[in-house]
C-alpha positions, 0 to 999 in steps of 0.5 A, spaced: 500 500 500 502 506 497 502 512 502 500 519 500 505 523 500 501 528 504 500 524 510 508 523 510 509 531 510 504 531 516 508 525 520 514 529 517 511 536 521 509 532 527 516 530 529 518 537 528 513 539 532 509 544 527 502 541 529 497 541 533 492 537 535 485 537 537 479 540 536 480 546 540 486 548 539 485 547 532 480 552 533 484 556 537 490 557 531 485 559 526 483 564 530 490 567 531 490 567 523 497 562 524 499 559 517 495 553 517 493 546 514 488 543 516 487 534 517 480 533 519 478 525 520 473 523 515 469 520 520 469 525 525 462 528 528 458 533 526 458 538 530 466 539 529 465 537 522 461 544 521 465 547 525 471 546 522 469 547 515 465 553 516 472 555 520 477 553 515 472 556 509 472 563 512 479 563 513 481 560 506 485 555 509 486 549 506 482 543 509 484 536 508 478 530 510 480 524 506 482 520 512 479 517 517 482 517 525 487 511 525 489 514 518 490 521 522 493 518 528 498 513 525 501 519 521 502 523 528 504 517 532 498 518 536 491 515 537 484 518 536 486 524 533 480 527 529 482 534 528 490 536 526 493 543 523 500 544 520 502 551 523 508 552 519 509 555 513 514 551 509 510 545 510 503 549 508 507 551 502 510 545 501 501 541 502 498 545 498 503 543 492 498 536 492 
């Protein structure tokens, strides 16, 4: 099985600790206006699942939800992980070329 190279670049970010995670401190970056790329698992709740695109669409921030949560938690070296943001700006840049 191939892994997508946008899950390598997030486990990359994480072990150089440029991410966050969780829903509310995912919320918390967006509101600061931090530079960021947003994971949200597929099979995530409704509530944060509005939430966040309504966050990320009026912020015009990427959001990325074609993973589900072990997908997410696997590429971060964590588990039940719903909600993960990239806060740095070399690897934003180097996500939205996918």
């Amino acid at each position: 099985m191939k892994v997508d190279a946008r899950l390598g670049l997030l486990g990359l970010a994480r072990r150089a600790r440029c991410t966050i995670d969780g829903e509310g401190q995912v919320l918390e970056a967006l509101k600061r206006n931090q530079p960021t790329v947003v994971f949200l698992a597929s099979d995530a709740g409704d509530n944060i699942q509005k939430k966040l695109h309504d966050k990320t669409h009026r912020a015009d921030v990427l959001l990325i939800d074609e993973f589900d949560t072990d997908t997410l938690s696997k590429a971060i070296g964590k588990t039940n992980r719903k909600a993960v943001a990239i806060i740095d700006a070399g690897f934003v840049e180097a996500l939205k070329k996918y």
